[in-house]
C-alpha positions as CSV (number, residue, x, y, z in Angstrom):
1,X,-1.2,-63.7,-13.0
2,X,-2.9,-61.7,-15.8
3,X,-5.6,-59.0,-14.1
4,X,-9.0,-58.8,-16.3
5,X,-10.3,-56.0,-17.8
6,X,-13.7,-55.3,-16.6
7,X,-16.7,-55.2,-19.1
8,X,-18.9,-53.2,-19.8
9,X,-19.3,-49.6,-18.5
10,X,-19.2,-48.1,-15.0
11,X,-22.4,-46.6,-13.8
12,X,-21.6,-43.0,-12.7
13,X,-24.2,-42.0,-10.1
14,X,-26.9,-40.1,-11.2
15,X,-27.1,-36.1,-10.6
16,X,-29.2,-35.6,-7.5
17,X,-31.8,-32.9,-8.5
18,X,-34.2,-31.7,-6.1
19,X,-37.7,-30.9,-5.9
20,X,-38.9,-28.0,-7.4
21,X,-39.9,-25.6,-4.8
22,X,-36.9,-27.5,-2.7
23,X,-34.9,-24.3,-0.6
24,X,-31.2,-25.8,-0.9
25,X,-29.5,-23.3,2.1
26,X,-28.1,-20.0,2.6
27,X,-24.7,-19.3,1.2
28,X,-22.6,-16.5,1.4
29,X,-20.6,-14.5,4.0
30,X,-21.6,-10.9,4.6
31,X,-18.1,-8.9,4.9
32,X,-17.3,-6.0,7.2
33,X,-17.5,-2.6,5.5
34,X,-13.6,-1.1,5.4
35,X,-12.8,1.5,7.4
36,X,-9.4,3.0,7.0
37,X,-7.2,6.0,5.3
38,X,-4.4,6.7,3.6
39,X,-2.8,9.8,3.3
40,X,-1.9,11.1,-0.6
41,X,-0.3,14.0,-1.3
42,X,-0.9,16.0,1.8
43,X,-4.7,14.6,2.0
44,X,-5.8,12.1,4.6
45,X,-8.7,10.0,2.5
46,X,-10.8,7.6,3.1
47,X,-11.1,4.1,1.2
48,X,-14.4,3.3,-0.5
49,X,-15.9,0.8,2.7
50,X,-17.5,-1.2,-0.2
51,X,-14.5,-2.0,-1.8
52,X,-14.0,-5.5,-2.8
53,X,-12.6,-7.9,-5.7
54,X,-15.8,-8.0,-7.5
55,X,-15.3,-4.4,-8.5
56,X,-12.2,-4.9,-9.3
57,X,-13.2,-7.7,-11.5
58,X,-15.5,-5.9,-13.0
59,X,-13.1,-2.9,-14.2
60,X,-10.6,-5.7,-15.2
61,X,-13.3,-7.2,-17.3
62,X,-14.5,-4.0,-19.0
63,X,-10.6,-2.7,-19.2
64,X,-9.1,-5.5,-21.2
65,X,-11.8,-4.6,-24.3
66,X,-10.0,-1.6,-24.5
67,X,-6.4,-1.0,-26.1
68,X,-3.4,0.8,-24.4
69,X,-3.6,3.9,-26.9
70,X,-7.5,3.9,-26.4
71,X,-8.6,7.4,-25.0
72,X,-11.0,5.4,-22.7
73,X,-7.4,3.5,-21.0
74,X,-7.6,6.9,-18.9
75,X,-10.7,7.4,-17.7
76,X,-11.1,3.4,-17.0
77,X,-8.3,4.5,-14.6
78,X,-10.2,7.3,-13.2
79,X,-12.9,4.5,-12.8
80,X,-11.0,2.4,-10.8
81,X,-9.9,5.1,-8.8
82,X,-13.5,5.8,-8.0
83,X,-13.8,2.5,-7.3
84,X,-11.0,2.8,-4.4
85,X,-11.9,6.0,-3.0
86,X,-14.5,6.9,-0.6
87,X,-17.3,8.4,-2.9
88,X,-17.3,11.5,-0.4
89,X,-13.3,12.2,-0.9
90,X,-13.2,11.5,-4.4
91,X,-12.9,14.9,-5.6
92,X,-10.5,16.3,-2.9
93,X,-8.2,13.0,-3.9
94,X,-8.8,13.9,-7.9
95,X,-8.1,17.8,-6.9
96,X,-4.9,16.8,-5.2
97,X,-3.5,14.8,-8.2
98,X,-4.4,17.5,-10.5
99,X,-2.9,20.5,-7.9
100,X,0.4,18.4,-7.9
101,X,0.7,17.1,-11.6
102,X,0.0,13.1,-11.5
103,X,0.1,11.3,-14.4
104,X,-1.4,7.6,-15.6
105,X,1.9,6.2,-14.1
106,X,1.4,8.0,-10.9
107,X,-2.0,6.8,-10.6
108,X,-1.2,3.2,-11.4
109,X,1.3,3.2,-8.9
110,X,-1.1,4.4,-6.5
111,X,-3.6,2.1,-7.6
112,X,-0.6,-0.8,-6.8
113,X,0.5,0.7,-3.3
114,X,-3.1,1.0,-2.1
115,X,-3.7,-2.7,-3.0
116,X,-0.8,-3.7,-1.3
117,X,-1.1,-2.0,1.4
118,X,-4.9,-3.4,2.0
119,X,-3.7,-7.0,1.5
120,X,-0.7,-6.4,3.3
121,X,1.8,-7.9,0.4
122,X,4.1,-6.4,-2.2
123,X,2.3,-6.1,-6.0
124,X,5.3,-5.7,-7.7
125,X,6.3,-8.5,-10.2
126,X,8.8,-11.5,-8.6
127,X,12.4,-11.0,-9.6
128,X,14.2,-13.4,-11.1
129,X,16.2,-14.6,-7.9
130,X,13.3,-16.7,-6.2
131,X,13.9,-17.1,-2.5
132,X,12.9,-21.1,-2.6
133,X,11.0,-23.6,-4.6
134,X,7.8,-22.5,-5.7
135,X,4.9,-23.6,-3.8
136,X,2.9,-26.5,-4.6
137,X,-0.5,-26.0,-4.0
138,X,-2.6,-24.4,-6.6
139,X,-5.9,-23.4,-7.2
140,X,-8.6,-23.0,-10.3
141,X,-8.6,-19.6,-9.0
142,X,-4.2,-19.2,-9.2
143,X,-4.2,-20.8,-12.2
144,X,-7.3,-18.6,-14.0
145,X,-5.5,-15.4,-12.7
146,X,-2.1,-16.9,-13.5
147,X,-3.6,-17.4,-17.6
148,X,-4.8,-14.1,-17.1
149,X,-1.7,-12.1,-16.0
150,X,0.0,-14.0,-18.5
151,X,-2.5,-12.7,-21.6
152,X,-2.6,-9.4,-19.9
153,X,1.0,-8.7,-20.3
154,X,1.8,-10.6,-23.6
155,X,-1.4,-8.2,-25.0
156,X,1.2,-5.7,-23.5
157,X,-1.5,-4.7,-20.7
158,X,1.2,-4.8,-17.7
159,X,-0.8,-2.3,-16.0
160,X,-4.0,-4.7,-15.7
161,X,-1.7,-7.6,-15.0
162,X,-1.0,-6.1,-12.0
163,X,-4.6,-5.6,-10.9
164,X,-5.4,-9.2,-11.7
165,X,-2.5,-10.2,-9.6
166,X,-4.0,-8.3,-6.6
167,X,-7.3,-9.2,-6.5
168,X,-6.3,-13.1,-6.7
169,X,-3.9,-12.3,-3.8
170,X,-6.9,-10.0,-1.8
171,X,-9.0,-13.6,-2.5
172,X,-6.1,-15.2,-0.1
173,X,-6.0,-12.4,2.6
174,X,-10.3,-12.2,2.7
């Protein structure tokens, strides 16, 4: 038996718009302020209690305007540092890196040990050898950051790709 094609065009319900004036709810979660240290290079300091992902976003979005042999690729670095570090330890944490010699790569690294640490999972990239099927369940959000490593590091911006990375997987832990 042949099925019928319906005519005509579905009606999609209409948008609900409210009132003006109309208070829709409160949204939004306040989060705890952090409270924890790390030590680095002899120092014990203190991580910036406002630290979040929207900073984080917000470097990533400034950093990817600028090119690897830009002059400003180093002190968007020392941004994001700033951005990590308690505002009060700052400068001891910028005097010990300059007393012992860090370089970018030292302070990337840094930058990828603290974020791991504070989400509690590796920020290295996967090897090769997976240890299963990948999971199945995705997100706009895993696949936006997933574009974005990808464009990051075929712009030859591994450094950023790596920040992306973490604050999509800080998004999971929060």
């Amino acid at each position: 038996m042949a099925r019928r094609k319906a005519r005509g065009r579905s009606k999609a319900p209409s948008a609900y718009i409210p009132d003006p004036g109309t208070h829709l709810g409160s949204f939004g979660s306040p989060r705890e302020a952090l409270d924890v240290t790390f030590g680095y290079l002899g120092e014990q300091i203190r991580v910036n209690p406002e630290l979040s992902e929207l900073g984080l976003m917000d470097w990533t979005e400034g950093a990817m305007e600028i090119g690897e042999d830009d002059p400003r690729a180093v002190t968007a670095v020392k941004d994001q540092v700033r951005e990590l570090v308690h505002p009060d330890d700052f400068e001891r944490f910028w005097a010990a890196a300059r007393r012992h010699r860090q370089r970018l790569p030292d302070l990337l690294q840094f930058m990828q040990d603290l974020m791991s640490a504070l989400t509690q999972r590796p920020t290295g990239r996967p090897s090769d050898s997976s240890a299963g099927p990948p999971s199945t369940t995705s997100s706009f959000a895993d696949d936006s950051s997933s574009r974005a490593v990808a464009t990051l590091e075929a712009r030859g911006r591994p450094d950023l790709a790596v920040v992306v990375d973490e604050t999509a997987r800080s998004r999971e832990v929060g």
